[in-house]
mmCIF file as Biopython writes it, N, C-alpha, C and O atoms, coordinates in Angstrom:
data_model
#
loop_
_atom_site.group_PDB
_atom_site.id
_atom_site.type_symbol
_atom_site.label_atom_id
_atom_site.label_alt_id
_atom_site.label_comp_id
_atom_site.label_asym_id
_atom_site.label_entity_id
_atom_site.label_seq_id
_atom_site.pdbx_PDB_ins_code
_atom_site.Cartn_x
_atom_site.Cartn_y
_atom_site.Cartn_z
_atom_site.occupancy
_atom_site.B_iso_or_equiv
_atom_site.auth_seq_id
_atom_site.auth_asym_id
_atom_site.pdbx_PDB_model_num
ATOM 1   N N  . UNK A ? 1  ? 63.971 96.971  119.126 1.0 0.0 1  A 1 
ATOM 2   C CA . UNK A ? 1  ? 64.949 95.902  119.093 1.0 0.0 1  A 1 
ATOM 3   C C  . UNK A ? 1  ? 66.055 96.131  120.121 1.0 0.0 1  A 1 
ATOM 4   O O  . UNK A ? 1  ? 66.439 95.133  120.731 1.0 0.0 1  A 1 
ATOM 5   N N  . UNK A ? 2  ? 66.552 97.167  120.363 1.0 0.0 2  A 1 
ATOM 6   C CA . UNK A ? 2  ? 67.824 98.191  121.253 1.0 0.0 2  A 1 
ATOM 7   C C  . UNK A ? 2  ? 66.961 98.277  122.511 1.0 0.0 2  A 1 
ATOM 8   O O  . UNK A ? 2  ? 67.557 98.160  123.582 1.0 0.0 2  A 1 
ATOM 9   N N  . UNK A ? 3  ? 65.812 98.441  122.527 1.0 0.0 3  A 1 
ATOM 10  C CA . UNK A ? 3  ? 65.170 99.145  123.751 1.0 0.0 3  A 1 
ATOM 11  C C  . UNK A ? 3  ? 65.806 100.612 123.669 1.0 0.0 3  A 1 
ATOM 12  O O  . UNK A ? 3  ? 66.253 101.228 124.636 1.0 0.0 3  A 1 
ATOM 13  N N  . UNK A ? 4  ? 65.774 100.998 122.531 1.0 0.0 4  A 1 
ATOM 14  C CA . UNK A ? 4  ? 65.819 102.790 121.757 1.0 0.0 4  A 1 
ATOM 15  C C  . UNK A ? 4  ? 64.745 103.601 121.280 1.0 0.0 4  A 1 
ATOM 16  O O  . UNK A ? 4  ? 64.158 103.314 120.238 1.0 0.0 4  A 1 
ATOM 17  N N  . UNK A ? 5  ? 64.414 104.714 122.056 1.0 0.0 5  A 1 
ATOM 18  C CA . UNK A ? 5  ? 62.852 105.616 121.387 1.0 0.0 5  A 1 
ATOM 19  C C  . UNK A ? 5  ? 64.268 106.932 121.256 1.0 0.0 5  A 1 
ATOM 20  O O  . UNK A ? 5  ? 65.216 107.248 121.975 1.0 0.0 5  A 1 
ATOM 21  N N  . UNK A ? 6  ? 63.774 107.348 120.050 1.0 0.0 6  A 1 
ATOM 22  C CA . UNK A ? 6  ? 63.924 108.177 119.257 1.0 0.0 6  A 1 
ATOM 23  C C  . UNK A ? 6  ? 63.295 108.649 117.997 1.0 0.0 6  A 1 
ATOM 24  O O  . UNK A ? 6  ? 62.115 108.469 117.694 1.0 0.0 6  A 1 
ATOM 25  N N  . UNK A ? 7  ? 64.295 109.342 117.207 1.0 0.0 7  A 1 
ATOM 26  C CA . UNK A ? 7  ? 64.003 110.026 116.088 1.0 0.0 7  A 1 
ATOM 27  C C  . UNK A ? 7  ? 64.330 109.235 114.822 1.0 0.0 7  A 1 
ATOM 28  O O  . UNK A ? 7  ? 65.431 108.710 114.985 1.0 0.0 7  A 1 
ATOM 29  N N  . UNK A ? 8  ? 63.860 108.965 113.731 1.0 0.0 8  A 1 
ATOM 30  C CA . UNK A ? 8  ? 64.381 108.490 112.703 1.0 0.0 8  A 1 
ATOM 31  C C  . UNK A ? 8  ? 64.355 109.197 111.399 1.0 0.0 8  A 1 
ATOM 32  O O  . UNK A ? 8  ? 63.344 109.182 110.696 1.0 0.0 8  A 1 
ATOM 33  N N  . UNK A ? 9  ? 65.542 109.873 111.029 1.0 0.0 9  A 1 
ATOM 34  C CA . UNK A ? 9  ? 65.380 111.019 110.206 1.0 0.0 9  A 1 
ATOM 35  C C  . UNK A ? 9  ? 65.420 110.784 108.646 1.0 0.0 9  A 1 
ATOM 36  O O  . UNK A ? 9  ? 66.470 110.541 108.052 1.0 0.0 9  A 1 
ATOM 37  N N  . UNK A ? 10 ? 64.053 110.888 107.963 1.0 0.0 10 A 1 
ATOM 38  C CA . UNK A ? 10 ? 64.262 110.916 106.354 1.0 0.0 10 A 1 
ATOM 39  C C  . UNK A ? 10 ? 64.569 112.056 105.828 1.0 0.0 10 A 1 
ATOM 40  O O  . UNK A ? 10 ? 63.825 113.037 105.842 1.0 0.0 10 A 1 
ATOM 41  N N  . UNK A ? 11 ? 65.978 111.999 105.195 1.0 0.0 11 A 1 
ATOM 42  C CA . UNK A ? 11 ? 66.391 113.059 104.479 1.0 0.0 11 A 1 
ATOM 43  C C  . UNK A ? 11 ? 66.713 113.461 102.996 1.0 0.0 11 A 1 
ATOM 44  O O  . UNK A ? 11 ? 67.714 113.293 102.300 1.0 0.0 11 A 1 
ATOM 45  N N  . UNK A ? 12 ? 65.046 114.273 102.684 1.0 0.0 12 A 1 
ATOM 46  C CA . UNK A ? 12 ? 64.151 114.253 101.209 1.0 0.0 12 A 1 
ATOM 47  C C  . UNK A ? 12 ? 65.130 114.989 100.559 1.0 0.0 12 A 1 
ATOM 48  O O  . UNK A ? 12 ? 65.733 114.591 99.563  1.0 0.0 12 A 1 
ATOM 49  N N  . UNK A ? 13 ? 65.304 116.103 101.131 1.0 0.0 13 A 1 
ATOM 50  C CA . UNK A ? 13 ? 66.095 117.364 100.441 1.0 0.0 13 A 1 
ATOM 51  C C  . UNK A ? 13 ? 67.808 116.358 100.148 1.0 0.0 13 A 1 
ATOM 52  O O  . UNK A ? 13 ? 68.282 116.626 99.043  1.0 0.0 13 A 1 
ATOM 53  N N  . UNK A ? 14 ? 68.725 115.261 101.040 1.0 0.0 14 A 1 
ATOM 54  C CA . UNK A ? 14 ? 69.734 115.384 100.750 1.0 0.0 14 A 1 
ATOM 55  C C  . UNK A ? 14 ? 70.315 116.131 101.586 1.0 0.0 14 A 1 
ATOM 56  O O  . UNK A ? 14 ? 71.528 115.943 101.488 1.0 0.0 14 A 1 
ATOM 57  N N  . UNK A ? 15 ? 70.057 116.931 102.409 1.0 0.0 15 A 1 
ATOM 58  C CA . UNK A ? 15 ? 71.271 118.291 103.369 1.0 0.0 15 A 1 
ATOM 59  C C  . UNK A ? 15 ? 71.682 117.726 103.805 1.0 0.0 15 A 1 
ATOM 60  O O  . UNK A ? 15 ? 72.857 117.761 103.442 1.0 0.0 15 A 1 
ATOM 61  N N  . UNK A ? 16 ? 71.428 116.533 105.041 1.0 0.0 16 A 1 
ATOM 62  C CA . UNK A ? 16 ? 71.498 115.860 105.888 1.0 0.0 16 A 1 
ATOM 63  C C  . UNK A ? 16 ? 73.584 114.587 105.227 1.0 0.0 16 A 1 
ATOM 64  O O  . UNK A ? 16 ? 74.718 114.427 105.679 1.0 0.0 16 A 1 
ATOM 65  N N  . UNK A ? 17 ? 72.880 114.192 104.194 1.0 0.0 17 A 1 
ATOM 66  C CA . UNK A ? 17 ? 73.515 113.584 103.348 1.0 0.0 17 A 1 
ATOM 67  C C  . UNK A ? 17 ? 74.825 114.059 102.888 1.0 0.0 17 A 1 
ATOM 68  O O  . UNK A ? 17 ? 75.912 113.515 103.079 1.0 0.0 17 A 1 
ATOM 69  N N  . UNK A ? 18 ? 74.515 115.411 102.101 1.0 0.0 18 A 1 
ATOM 70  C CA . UNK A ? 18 ? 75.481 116.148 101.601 1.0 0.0 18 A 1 
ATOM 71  C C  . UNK A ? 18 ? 76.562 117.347 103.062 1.0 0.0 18 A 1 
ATOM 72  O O  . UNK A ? 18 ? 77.687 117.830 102.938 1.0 0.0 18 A 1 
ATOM 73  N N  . UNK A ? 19 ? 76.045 117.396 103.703 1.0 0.0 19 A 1 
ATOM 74  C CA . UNK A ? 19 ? 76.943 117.796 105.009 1.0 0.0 19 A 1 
ATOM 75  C C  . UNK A ? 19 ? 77.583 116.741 105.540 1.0 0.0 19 A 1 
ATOM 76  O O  . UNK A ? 19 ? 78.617 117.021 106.146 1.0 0.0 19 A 1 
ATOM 77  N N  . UNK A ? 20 ? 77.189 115.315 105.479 1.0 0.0 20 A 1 
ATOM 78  C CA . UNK A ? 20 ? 78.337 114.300 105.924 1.0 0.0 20 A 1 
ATOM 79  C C  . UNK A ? 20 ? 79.054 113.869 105.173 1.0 0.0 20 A 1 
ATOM 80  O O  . UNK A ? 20 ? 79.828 112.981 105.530 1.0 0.0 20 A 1 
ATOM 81  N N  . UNK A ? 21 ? 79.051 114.375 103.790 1.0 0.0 21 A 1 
ATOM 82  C CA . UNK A ? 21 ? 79.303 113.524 102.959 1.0 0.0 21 A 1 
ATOM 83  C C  . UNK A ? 21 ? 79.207 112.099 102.347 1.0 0.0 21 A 1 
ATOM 84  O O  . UNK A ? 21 ? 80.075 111.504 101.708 1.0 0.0 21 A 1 
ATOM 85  N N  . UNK A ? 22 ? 77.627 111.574 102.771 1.0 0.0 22 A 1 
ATOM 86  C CA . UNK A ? 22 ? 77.265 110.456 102.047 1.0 0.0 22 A 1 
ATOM 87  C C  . UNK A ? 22 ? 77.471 110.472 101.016 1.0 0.0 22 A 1 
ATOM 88  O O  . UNK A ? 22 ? 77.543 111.576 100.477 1.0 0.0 22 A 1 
ATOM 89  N N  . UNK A ? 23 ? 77.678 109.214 100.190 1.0 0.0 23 A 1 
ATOM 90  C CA . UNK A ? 23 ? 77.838 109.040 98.458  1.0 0.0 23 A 1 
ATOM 91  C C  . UNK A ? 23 ? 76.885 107.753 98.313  1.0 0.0 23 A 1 
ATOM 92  O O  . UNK A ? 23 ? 76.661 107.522 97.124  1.0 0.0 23 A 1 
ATOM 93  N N  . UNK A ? 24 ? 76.296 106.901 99.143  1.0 0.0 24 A 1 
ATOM 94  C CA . UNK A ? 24 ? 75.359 106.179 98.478  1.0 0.0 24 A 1 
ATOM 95  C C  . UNK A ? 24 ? 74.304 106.159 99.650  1.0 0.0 24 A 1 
ATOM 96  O O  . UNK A ? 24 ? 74.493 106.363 100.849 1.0 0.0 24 A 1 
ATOM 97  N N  . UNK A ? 25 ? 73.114 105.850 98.958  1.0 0.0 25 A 1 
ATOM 98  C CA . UNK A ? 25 ? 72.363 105.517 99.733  1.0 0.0 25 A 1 
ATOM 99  C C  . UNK A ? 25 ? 71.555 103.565 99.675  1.0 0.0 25 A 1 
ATOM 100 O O  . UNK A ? 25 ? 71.616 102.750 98.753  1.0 0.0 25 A 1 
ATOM 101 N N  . UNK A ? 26 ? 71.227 103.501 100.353 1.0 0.0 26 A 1 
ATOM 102 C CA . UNK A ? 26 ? 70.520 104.049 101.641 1.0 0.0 26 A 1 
ATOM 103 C C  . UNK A ? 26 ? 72.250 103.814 102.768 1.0 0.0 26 A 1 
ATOM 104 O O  . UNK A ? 26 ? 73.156 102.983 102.699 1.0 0.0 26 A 1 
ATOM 105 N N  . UNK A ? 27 ? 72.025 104.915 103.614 1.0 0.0 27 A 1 
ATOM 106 C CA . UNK A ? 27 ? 73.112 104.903 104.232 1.0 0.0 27 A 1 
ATOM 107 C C  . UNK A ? 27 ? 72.555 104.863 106.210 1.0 0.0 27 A 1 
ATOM 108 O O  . UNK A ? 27 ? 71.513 105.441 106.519 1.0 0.0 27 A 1 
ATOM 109 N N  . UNK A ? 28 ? 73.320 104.206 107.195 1.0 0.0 28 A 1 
ATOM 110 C CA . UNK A ? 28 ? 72.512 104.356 108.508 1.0 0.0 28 A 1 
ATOM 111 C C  . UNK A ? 28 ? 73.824 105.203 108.796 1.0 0.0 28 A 1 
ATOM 112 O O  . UNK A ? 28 ? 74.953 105.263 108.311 1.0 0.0 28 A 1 
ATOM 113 N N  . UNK A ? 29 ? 73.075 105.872 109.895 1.0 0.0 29 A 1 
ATOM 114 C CA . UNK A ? 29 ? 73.933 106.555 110.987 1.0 0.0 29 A 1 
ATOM 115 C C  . UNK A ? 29 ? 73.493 106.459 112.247 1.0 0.0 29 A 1 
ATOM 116 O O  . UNK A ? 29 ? 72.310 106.617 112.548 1.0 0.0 29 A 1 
ATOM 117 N N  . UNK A ? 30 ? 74.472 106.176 113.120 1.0 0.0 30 A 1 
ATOM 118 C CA . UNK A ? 30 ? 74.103 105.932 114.500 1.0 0.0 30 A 1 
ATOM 119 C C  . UNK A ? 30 ? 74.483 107.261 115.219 1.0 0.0 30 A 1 
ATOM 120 O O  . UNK A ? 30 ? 75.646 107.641 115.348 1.0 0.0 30 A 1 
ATOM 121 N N  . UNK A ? 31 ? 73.561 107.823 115.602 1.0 0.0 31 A 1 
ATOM 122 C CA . UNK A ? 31 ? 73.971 109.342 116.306 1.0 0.0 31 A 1 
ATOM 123 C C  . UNK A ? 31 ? 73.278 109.637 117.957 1.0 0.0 31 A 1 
ATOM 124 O O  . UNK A ? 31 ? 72.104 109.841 118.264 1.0 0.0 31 A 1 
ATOM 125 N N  . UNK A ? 32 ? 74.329 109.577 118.698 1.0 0.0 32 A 1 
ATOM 126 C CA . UNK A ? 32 ? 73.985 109.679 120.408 1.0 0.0 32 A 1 
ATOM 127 C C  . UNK A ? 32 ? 73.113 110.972 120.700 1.0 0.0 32 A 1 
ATOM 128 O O  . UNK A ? 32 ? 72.726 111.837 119.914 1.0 0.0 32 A 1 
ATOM 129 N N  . UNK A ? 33 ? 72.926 110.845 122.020 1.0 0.0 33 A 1 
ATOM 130 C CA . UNK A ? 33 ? 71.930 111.702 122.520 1.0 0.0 33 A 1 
ATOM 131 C C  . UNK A ? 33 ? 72.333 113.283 121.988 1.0 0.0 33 A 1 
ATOM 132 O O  . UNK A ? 33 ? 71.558 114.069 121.443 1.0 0.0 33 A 1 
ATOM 133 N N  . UNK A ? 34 ? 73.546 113.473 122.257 1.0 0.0 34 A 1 
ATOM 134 C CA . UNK A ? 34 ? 74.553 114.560 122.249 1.0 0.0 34 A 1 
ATOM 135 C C  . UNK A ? 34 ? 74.056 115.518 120.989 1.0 0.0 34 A 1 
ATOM 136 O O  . UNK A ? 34 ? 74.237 116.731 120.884 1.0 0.0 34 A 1 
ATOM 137 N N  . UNK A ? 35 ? 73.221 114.424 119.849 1.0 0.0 35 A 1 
ATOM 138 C CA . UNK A ? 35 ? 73.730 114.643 118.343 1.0 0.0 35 A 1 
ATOM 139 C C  . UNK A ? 35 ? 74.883 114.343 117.694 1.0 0.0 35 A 1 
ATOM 140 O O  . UNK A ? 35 ? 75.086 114.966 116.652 1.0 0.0 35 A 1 
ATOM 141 N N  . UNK A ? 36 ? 76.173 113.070 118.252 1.0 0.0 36 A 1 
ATOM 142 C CA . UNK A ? 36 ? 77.001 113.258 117.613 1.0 0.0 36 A 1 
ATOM 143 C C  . UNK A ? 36 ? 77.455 111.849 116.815 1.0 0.0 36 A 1 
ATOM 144 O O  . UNK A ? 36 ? 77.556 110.761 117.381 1.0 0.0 36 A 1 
ATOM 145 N N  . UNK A ? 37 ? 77.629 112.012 115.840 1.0 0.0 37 A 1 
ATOM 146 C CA . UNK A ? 37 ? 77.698 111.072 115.052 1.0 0.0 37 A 1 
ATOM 147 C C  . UNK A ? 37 ? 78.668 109.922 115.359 1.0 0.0 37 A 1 
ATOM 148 O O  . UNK A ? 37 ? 79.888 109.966 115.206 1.0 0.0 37 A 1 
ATOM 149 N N  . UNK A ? 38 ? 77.955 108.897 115.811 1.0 0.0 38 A 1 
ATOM 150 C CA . UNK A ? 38 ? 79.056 107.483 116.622 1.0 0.0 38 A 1 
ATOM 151 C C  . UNK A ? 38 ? 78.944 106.817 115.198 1.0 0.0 38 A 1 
ATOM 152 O O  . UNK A ? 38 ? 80.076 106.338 115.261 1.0 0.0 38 A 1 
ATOM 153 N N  . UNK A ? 39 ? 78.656 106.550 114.407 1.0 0.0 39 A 1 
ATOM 154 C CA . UNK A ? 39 ? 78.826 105.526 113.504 1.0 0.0 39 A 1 
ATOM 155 C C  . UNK A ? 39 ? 78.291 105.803 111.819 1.0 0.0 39 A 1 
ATOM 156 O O  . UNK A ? 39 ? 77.070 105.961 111.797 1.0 0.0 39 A 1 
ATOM 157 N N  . UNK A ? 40 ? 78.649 105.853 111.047 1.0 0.0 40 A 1 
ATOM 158 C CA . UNK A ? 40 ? 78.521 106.236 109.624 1.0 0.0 40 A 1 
ATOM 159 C C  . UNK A ? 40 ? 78.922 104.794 108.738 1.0 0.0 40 A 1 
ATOM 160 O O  . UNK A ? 40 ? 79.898 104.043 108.725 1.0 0.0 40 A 1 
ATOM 161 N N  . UNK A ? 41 ? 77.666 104.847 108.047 1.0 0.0 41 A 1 
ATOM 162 C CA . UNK A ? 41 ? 77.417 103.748 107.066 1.0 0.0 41 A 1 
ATOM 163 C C  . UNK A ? 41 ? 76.975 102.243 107.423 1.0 0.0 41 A 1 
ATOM 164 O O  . UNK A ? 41 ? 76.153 101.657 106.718 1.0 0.0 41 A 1 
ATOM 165 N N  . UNK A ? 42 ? 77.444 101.769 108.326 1.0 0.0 42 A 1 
ATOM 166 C CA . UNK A ? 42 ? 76.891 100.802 108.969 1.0 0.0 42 A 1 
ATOM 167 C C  . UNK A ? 42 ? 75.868 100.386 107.955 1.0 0.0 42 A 1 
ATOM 168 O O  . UNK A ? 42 ? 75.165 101.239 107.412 1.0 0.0 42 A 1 
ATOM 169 N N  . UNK A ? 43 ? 75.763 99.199  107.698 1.0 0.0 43 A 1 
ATOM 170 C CA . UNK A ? 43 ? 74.632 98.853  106.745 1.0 0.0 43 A 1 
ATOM 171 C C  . UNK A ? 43 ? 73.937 96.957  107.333 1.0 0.0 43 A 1 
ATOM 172 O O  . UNK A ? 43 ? 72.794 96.569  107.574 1.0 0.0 43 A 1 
ATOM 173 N N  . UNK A ? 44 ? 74.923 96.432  107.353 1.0 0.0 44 A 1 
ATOM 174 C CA . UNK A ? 44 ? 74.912 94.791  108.056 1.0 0.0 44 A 1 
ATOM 175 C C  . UNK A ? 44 ? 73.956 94.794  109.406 1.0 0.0 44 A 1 
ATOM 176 O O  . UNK A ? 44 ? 74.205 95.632  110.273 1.0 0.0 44 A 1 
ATOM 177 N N  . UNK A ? 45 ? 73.033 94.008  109.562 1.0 0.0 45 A 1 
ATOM 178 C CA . UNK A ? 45 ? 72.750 94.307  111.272 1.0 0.0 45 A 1 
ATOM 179 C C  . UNK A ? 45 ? 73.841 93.845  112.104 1.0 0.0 45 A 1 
ATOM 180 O O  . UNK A ? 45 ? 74.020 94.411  113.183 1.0 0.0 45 A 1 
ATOM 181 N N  . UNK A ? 46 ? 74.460 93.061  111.810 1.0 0.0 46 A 1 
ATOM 182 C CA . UNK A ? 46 ? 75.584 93.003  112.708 1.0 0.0 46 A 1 
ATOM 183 C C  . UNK A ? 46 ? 76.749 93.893  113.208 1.0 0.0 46 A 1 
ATOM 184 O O  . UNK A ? 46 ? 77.302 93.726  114.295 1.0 0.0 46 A 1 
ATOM 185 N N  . UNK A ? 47 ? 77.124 95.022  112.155 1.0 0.0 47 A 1 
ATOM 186 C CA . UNK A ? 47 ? 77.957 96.123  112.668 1.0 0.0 47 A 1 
ATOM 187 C C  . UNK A ? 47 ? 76.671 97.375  112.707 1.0 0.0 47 A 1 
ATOM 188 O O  . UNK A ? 47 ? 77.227 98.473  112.698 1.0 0.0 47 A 1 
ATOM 189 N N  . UNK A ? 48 ? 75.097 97.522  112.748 1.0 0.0 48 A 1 
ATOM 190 C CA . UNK A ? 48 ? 74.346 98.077  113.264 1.0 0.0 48 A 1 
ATOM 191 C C  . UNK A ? 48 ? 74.405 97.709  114.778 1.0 0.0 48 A 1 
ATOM 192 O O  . UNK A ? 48 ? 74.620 98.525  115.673 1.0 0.0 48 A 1 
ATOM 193 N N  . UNK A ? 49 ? 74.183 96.363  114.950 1.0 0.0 49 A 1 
ATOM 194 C CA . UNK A ? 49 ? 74.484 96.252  116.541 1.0 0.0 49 A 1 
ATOM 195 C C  . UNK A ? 49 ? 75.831 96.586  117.460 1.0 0.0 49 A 1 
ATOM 196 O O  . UNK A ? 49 ? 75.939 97.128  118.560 1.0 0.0 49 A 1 
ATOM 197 N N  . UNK A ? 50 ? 76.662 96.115  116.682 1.0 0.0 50 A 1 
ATOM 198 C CA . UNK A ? 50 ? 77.930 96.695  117.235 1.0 0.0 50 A 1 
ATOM 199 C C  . UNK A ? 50 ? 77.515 98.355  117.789 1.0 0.0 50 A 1 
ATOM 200 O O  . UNK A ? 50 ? 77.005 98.744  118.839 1.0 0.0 50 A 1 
ATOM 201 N N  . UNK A ? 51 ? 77.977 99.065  116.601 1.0 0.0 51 A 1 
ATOM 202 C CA . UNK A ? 51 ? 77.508 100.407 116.504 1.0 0.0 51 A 1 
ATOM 203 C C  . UNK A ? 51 ? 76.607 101.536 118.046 1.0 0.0 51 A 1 
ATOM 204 O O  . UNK A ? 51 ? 76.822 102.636 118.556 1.0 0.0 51 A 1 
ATOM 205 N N  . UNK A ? 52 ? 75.489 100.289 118.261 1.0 0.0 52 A 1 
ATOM 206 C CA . UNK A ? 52 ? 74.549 100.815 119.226 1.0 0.0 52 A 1 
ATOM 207 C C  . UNK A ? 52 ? 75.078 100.200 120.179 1.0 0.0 52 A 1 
ATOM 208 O O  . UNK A ? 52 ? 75.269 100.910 121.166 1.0 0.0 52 A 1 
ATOM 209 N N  . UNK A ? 53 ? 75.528 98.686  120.309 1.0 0.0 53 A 1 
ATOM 210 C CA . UNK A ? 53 ? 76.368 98.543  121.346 1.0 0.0 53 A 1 
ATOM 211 C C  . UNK A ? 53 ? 77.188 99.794  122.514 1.0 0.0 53 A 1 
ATOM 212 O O  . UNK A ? 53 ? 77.029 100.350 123.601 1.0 0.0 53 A 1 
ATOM 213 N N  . UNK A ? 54 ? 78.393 99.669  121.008 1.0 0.0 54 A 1 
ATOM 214 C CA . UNK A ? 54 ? 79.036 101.066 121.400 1.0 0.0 54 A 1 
ATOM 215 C C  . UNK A ? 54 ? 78.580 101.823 121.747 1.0 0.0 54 A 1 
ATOM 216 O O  . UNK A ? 54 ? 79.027 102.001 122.880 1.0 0.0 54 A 1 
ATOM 217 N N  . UNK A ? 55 ? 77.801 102.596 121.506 1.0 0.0 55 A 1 
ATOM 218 C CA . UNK A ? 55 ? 77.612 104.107 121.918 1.0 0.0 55 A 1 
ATOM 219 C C  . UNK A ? 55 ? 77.007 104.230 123.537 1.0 0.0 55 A 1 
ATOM 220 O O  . UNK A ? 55 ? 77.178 105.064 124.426 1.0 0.0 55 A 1 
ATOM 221 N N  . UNK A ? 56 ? 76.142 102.845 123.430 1.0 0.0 56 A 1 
ATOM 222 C CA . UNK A ? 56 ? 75.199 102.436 124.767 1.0 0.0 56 A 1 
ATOM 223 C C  . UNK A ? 56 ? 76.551 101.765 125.700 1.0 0.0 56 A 1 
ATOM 224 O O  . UNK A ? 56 ? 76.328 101.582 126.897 1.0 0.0 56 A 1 
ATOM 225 N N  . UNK A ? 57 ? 77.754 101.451 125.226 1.0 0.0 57 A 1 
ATOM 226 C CA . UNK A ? 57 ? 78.729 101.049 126.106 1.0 0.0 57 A 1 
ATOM 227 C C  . UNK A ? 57 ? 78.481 99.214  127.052 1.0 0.0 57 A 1 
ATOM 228 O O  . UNK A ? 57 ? 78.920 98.806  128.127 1.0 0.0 57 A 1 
ATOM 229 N N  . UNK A ? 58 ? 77.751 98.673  126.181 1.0 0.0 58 A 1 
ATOM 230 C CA . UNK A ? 58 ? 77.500 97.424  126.302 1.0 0.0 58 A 1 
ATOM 231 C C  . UNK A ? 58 ? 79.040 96.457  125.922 1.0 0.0 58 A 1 
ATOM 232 O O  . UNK A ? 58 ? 79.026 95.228  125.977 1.0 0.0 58 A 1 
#
């Protein structure tokens, strides 16, 4: 949809979750090449697009 290949990470155990401190799920995170977390919780496609916008600097 982005013209984005990556990783899409299911996280069974929770670590992933509990180190950011998620409290609900299902939760998105938008995270740059870097690994660094540009966007937390995002759920709407519309602030999903924002989100990737941003990071891609569109």
């Amino acid at each position: 949809m982005w013209g984005l290949k990556g990783t899409v990470l299911l996280d069974e155990t929770a670590e992933y979750a509990r180190a950011l401190g998620v409290r609900g799920v299902p939760t998105n995170l938008v995270v740059d090449e870097a690994g660094i977390v540009r966007a937390l919780g995002v759920s709407r496609l519309d602030e999903l697009e924002r989100a990737i916008d941003g990071m891609l600097h569109r």
